[in-house]
PyMOL Python script that loads the backbone (N, CA, C, O; Angstrom):
from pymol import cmd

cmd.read_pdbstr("""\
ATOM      1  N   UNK A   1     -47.605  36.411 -26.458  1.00  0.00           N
ATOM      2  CA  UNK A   1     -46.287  35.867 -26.181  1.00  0.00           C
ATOM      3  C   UNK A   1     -45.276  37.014 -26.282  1.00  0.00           C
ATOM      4  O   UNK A   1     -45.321  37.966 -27.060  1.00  0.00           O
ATOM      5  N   UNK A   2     -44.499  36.784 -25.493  1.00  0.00           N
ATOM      6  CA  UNK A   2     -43.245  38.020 -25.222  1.00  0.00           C
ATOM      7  C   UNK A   2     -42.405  37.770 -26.431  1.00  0.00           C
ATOM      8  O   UNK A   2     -42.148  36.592 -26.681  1.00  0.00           O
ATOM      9  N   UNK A   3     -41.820  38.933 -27.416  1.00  0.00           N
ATOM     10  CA  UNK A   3     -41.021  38.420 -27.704  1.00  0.00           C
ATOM     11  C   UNK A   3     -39.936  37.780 -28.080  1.00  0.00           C
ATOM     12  O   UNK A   3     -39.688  37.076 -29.059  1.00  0.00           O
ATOM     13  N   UNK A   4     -39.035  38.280 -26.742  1.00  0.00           N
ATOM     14  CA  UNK A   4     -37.844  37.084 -26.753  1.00  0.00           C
ATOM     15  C   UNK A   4     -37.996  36.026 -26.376  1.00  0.00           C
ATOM     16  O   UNK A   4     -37.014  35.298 -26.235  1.00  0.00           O
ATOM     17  N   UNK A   5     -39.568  35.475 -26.018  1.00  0.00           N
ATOM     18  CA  UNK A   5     -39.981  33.962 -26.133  1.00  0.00           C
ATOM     19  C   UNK A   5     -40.297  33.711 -28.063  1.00  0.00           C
ATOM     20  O   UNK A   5     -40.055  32.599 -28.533  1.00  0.00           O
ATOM     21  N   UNK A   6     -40.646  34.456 -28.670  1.00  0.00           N
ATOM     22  CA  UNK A   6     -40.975  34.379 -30.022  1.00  0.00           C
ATOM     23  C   UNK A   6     -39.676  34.105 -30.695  1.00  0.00           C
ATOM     24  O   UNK A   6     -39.652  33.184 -31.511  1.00  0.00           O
ATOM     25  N   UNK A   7     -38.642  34.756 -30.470  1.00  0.00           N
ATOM     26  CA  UNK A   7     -37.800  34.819 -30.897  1.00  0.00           C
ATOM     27  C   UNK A   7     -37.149  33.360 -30.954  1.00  0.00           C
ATOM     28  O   UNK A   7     -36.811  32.703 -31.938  1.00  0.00           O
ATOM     29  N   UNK A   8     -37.077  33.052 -29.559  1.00  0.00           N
ATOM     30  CA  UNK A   8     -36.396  32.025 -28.928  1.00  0.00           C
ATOM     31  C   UNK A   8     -36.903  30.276 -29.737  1.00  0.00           C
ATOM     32  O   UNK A   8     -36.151  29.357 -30.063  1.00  0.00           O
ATOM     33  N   UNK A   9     -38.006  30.340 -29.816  1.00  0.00           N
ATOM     34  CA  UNK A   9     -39.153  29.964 -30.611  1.00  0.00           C
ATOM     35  C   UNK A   9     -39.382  29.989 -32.162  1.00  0.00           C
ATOM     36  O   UNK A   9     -40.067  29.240 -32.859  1.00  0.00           O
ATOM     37  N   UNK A  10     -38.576  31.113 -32.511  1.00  0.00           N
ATOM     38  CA  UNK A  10     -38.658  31.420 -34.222  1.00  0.00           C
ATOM     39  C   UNK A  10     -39.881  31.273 -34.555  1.00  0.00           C
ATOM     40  O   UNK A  10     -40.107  30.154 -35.015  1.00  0.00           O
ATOM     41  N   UNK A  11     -40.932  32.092 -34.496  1.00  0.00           N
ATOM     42  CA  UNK A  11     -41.932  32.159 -34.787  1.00  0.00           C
ATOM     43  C   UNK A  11     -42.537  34.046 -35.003  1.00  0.00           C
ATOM     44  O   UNK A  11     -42.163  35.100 -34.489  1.00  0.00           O
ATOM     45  N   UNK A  12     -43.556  33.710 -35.972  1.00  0.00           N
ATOM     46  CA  UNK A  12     -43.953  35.223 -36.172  1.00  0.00           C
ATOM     47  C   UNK A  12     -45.354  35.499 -35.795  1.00  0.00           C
ATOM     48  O   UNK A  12     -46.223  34.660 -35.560  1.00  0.00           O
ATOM     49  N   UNK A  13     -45.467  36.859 -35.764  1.00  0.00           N
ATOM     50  CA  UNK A  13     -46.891  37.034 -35.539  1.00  0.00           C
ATOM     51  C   UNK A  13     -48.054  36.913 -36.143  1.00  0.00           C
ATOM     52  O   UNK A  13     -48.342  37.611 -37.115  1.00  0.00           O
ATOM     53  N   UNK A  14     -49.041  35.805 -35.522  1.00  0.00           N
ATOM     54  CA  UNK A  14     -49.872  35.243 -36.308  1.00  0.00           C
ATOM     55  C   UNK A  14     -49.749  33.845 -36.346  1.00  0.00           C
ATOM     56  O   UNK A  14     -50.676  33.135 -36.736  1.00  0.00           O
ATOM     57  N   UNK A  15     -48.799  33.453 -36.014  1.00  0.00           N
ATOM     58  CA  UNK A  15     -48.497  31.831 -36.038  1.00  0.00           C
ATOM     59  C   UNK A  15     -49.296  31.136 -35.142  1.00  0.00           C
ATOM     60  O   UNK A  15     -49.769  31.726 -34.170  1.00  0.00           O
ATOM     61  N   UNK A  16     -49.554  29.702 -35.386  1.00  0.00           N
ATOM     62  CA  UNK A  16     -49.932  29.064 -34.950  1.00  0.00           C
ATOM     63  C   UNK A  16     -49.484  27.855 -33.426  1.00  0.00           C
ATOM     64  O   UNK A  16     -49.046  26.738 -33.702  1.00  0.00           O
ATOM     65  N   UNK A  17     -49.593  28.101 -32.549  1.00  0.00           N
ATOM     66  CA  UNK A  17     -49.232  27.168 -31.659  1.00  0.00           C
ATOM     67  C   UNK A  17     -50.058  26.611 -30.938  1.00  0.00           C
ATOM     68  O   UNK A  17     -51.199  27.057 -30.813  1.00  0.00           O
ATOM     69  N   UNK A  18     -49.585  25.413 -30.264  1.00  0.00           N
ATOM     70  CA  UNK A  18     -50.623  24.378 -29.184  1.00  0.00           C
ATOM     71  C   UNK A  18     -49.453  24.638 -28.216  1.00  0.00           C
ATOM     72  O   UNK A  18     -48.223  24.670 -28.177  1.00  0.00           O
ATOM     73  N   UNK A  19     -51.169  24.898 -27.031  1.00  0.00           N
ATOM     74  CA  UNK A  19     -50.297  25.230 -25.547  1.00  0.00           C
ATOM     75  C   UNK A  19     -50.788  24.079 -24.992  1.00  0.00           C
ATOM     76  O   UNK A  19     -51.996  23.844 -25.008  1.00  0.00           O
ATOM     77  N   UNK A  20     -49.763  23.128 -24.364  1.00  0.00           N
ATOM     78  CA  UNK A  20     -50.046  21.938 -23.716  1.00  0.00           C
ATOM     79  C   UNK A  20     -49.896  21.970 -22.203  1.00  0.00           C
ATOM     80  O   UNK A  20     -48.817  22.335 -21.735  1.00  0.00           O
ATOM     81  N   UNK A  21     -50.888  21.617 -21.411  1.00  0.00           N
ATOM     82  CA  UNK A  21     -50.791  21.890 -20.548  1.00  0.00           C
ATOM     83  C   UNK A  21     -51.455  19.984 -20.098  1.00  0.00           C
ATOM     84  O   UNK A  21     -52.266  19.397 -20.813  1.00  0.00           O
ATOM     85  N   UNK A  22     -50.639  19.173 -18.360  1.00  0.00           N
ATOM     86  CA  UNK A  22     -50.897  18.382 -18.211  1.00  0.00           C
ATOM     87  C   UNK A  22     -52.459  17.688 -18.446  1.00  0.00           C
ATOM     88  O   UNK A  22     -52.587  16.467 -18.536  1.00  0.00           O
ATOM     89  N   UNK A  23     -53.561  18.583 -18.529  1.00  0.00           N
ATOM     90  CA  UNK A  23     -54.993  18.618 -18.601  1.00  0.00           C
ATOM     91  C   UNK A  23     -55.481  18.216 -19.778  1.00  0.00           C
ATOM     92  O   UNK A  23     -56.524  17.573 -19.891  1.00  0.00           O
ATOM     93  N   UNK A  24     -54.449  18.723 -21.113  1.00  0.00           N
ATOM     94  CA  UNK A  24     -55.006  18.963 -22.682  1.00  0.00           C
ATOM     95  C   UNK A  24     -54.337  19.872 -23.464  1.00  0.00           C
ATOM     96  O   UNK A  24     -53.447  20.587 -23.004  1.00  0.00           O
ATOM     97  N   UNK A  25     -54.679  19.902 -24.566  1.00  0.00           N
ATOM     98  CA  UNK A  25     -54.246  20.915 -25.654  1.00  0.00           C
ATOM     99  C   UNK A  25     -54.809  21.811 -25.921  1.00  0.00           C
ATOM    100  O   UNK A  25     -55.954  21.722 -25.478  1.00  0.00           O
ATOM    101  N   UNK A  26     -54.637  22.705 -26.442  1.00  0.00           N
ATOM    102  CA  UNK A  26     -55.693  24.002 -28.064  1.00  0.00           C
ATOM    103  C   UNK A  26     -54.491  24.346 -28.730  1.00  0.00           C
ATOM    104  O   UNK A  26     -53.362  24.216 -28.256  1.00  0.00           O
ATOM    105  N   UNK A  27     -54.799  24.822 -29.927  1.00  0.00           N
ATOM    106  CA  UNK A  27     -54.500  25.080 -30.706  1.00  0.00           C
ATOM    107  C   UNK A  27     -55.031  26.613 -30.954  1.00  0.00           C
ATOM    108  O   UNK A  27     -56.241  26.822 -31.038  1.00  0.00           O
ATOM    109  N   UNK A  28     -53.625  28.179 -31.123  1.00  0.00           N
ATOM    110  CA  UNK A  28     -54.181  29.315 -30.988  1.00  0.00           C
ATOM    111  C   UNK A  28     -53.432  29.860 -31.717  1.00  0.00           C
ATOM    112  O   UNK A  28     -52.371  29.299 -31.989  1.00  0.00           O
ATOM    113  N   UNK A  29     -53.830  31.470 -32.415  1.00  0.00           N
ATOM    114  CA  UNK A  29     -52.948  31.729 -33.220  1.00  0.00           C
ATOM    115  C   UNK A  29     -51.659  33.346 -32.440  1.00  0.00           C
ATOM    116  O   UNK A  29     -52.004  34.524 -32.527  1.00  0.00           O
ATOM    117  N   UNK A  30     -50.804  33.060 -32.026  1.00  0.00           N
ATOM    118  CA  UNK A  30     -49.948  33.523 -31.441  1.00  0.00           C
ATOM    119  C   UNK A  30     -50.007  35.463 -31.141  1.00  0.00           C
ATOM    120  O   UNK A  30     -48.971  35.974 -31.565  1.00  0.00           O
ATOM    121  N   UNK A  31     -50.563  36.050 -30.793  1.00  0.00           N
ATOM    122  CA  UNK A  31     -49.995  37.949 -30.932  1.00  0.00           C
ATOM    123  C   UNK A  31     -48.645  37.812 -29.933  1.00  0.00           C
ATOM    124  O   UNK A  31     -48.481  37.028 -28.998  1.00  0.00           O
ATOM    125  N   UNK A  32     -47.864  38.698 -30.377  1.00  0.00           N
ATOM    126  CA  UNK A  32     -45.963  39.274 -29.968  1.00  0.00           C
ATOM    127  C   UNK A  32     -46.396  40.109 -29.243  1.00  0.00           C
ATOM    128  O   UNK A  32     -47.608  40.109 -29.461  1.00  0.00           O
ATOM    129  N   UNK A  33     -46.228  40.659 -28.683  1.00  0.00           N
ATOM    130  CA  UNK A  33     -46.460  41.699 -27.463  1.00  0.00           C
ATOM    131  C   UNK A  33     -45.500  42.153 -26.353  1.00  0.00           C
ATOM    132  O   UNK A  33     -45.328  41.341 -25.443  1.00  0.00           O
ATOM    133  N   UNK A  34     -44.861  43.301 -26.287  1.00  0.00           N
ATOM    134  CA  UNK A  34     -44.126  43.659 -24.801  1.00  0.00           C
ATOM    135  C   UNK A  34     -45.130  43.435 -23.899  1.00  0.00           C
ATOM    136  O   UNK A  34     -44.467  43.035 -22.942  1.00  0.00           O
ATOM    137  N   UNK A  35     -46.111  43.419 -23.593  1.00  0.00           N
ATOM    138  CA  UNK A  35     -47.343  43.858 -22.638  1.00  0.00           C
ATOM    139  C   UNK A  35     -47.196  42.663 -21.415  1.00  0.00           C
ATOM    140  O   UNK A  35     -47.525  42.739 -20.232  1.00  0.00           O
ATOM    141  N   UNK A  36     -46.466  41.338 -22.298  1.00  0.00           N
ATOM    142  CA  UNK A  36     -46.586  39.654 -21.406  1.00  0.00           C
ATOM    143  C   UNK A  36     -45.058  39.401 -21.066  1.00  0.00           C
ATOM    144  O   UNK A  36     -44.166  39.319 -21.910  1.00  0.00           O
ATOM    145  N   UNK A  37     -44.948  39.323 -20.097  1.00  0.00           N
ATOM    146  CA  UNK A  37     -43.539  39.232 -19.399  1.00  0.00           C
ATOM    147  C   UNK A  37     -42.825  38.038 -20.423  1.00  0.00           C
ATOM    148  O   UNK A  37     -43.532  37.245 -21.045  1.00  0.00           O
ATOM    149  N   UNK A  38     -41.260  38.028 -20.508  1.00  0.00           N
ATOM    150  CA  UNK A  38     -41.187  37.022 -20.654  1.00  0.00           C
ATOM    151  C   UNK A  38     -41.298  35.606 -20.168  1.00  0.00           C
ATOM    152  O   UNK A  38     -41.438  35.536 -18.946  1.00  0.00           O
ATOM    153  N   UNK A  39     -41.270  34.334 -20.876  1.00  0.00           N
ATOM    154  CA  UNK A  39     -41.865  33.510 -20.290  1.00  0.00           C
ATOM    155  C   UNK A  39     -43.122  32.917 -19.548  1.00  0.00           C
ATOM    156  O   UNK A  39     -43.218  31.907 -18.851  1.00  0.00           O
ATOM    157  N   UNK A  40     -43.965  33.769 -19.880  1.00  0.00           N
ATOM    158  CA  UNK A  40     -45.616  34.248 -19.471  1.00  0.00           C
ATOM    159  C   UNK A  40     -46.169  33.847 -20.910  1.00  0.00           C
ATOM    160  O   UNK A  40     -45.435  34.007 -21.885  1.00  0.00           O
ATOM    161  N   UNK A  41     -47.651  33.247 -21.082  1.00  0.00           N
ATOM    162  CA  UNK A  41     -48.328  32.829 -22.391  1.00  0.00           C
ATOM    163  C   UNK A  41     -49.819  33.640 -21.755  1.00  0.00           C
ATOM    164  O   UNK A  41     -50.373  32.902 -20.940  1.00  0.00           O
ATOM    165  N   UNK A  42     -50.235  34.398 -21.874  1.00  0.00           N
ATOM    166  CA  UNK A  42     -51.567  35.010 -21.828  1.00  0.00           C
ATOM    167  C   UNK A  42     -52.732  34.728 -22.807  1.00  0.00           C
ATOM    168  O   UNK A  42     -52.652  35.239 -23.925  1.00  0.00           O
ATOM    169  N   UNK A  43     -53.832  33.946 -22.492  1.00  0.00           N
ATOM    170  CA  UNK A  43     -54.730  33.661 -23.686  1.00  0.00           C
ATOM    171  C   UNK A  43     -56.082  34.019 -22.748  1.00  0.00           C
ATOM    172  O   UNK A  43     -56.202  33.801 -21.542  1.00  0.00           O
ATOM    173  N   UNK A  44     -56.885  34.518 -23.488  1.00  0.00           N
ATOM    174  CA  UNK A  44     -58.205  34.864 -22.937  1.00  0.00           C
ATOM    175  C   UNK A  44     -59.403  33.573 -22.545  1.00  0.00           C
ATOM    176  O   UNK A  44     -59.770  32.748 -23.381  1.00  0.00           O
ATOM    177  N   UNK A  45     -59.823  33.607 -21.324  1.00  0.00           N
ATOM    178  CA  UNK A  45     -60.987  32.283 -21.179  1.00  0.00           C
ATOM    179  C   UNK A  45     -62.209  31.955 -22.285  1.00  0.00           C
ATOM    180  O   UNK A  45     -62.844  30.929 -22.529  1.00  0.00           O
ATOM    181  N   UNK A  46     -62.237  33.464 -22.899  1.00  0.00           N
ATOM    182  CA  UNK A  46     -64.029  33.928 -23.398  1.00  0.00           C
ATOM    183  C   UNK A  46     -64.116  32.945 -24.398  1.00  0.00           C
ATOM    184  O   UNK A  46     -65.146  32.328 -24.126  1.00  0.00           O
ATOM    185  N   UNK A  47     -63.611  32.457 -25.399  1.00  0.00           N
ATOM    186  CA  UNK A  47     -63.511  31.902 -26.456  1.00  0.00           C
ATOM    187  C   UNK A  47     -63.840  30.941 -27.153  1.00  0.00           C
ATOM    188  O   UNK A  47     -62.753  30.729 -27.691  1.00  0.00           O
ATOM    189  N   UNK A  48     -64.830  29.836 -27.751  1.00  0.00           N
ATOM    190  CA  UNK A  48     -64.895  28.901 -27.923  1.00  0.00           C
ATOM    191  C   UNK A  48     -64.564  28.101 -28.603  1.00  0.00           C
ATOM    192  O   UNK A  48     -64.976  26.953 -28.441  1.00  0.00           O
ATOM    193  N   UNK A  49     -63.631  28.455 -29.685  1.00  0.00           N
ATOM    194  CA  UNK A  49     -62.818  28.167 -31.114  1.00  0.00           C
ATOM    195  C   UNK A  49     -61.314  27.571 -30.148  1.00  0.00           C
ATOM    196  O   UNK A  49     -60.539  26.647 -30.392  1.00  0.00           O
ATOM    197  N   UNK A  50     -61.361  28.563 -29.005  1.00  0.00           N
ATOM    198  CA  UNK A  50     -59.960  28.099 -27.849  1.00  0.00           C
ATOM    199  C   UNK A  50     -60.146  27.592 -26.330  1.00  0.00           C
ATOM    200  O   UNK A  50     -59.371  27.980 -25.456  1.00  0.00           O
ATOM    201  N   UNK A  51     -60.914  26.952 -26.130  1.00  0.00           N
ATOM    202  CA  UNK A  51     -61.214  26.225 -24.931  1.00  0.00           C
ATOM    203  C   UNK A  51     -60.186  26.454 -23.914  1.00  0.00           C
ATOM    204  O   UNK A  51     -60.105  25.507 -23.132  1.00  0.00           O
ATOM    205  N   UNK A  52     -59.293  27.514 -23.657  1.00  0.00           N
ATOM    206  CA  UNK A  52     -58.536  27.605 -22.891  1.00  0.00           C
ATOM    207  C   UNK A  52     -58.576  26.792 -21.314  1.00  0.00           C
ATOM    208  O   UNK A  52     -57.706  26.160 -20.716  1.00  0.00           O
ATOM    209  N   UNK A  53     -59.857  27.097 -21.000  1.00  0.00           N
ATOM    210  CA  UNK A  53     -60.138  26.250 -19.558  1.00  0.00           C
ATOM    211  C   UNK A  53     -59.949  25.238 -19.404  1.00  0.00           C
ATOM    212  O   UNK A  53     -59.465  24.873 -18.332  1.00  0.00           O
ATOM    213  N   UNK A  54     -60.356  24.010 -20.775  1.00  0.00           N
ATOM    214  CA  UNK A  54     -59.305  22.746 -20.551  1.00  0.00           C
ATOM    215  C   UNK A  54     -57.895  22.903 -20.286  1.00  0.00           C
ATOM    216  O   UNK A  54     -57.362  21.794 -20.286  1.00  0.00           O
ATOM    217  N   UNK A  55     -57.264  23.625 -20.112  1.00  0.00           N
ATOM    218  CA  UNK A  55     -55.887  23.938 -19.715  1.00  0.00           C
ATOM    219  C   UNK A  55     -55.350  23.887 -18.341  1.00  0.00           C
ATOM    220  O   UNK A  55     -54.428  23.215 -17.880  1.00  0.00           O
ATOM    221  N   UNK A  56     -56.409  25.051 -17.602  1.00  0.00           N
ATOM    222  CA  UNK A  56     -56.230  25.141 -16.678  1.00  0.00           C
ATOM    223  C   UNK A  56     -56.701  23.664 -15.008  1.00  0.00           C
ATOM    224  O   UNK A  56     -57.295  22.589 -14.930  1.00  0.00           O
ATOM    225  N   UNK A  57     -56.156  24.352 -14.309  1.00  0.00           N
ATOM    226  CA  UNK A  57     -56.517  23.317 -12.734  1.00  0.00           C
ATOM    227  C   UNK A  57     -57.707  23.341 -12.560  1.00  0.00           C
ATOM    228  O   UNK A  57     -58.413  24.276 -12.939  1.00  0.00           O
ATOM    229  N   UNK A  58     -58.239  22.058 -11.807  1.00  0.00           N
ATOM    230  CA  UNK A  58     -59.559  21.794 -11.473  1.00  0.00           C
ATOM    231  C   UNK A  58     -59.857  22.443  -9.797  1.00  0.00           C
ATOM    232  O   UNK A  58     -60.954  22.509  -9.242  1.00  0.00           O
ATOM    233  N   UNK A  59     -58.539  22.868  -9.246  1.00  0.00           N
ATOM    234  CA  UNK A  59     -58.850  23.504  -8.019  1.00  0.00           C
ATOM    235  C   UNK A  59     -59.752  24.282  -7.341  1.00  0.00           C
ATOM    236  O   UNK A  59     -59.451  25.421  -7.697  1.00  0.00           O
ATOM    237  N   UNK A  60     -60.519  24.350  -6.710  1.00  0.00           N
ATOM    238  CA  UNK A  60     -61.508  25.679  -6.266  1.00  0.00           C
ATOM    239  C   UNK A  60     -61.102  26.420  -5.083  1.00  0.00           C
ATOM    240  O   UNK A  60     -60.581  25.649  -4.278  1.00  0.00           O
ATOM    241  N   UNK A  61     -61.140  27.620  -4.669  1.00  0.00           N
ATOM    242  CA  UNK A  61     -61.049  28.090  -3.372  1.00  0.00           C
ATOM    243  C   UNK A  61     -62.184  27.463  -2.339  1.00  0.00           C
ATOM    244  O   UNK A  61     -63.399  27.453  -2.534  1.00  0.00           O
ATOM    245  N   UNK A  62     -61.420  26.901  -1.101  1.00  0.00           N
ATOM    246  CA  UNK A  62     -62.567  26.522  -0.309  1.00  0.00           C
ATOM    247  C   UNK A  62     -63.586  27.277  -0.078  1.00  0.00           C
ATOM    248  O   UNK A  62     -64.722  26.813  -0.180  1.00  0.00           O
ATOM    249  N   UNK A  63     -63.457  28.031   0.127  1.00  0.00           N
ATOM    250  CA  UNK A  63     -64.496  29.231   0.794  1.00  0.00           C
ATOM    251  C   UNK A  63     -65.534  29.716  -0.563  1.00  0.00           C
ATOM    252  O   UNK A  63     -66.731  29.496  -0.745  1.00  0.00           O
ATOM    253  N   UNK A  64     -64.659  30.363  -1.292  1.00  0.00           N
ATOM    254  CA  UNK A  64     -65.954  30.874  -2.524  1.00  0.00           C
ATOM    255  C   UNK A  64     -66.266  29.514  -3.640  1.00  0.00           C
ATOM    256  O   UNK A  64     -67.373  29.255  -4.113  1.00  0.00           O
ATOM    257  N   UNK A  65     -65.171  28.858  -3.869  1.00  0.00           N
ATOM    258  CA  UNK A  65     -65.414  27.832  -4.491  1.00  0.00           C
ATOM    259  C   UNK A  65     -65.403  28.593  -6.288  1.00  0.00           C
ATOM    260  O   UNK A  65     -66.299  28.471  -7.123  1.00  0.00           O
ATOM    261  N   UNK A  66     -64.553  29.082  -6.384  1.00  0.00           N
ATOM    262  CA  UNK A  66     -63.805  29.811  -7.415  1.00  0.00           C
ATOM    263  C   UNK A  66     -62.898  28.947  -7.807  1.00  0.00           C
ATOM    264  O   UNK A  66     -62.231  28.339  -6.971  1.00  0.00           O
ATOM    265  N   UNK A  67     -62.725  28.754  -9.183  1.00  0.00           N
ATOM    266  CA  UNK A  67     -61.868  28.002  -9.914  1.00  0.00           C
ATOM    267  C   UNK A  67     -60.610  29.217  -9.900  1.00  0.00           C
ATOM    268  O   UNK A  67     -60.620  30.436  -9.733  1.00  0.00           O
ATOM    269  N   UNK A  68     -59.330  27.997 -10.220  1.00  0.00           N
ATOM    270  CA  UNK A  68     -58.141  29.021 -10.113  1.00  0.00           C
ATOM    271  C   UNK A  68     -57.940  28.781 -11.251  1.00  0.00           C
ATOM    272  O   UNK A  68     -57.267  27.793 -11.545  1.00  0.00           O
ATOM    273  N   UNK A  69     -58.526  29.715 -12.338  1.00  0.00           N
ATOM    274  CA  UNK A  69     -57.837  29.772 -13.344  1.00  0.00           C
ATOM    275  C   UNK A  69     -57.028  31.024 -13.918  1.00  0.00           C
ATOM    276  O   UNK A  69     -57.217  31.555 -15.012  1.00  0.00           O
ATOM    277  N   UNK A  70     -55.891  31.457 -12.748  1.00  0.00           N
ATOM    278  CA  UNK A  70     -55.123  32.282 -13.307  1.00  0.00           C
ATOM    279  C   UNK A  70     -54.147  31.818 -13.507  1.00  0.00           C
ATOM    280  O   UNK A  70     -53.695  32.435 -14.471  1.00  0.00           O
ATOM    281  N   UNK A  71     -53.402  31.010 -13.185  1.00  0.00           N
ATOM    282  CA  UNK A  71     -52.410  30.187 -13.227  1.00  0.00           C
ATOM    283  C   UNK A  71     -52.083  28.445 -14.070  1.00  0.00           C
ATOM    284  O   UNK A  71     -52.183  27.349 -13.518  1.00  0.00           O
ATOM    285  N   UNK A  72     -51.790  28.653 -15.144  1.00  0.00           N
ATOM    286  CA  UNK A  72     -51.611  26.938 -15.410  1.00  0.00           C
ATOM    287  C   UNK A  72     -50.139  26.784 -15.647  1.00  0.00           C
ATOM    288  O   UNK A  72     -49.555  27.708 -15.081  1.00  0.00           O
ATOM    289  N   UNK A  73     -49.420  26.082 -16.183  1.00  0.00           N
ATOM    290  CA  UNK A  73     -48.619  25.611 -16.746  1.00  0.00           C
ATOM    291  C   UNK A  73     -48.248  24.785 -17.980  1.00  0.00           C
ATOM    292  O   UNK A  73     -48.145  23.568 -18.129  1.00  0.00           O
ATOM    293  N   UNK A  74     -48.101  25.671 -18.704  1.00  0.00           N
ATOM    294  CA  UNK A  74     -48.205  25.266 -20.516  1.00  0.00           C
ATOM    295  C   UNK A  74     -47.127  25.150 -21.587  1.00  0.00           C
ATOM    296  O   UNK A  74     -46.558  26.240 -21.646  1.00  0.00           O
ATOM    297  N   UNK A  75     -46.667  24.387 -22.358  1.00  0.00           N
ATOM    298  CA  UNK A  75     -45.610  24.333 -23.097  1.00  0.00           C
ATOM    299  C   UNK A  75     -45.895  24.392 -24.378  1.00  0.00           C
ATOM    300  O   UNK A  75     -46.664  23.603 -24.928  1.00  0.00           O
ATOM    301  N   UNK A  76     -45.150  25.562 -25.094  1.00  0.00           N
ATOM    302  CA  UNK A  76     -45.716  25.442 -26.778  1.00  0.00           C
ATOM    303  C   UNK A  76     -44.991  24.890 -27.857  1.00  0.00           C
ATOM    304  O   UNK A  76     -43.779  25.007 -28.042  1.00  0.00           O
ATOM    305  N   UNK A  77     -46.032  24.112 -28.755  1.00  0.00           N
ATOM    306  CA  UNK A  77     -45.456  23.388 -29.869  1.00  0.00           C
ATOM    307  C   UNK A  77     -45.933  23.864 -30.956  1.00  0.00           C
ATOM    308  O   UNK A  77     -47.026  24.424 -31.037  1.00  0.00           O
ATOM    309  N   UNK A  78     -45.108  23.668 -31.929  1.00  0.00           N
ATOM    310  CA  UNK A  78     -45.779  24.136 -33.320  1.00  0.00           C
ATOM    311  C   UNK A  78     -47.008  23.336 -33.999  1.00  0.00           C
ATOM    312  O   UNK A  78     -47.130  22.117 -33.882  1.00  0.00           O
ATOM    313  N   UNK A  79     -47.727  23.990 -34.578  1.00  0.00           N
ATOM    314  CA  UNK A  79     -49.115  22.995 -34.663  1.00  0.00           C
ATOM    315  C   UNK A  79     -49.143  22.493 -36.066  1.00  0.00           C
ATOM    316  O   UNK A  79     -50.043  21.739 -36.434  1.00  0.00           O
TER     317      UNK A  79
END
""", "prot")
cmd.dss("prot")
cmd.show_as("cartoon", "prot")
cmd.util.cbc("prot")
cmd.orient("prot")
């Protein structure tokens, strides 16, 4: 998380948030970072403690039939 979203947010590094996205929840523990634009939430797929992929769209590309999971839309709450 960027952070003048942290800020905005009052939250520190290490904290806990749920990214809700229309699909579902997780529950993750927050890194501050210049690296993520603001307004951008970056969480890794690999994970199984963070199921991130319930998050994301069920969409596929027609052709390869590739899930689009670069893109979701997520709102964070304190957990």
């Amino acid at each position: 998380i960027n952070p003048a979203d942290a800020k905005k947010l009052e939250i520190r590094e290490g904290a806990r948030l749920r990214m809700v996205s229309r699909r579902g929840s997780v529950v993750s523990r927050m890194h501050i970072t210049d690296d993520v634009p603001e307004g951008v939430v970056f969480a890794p797929l690999h994970f199984a403690e963070a199921m991130v992929n319930l998050l994301t769209c069920t969409a596929l590309d027609p052709v390869s039939k590739t899930p689009e999971y670069k893109i979701s839309a997520v709102r964070l709450e304190r957990a």
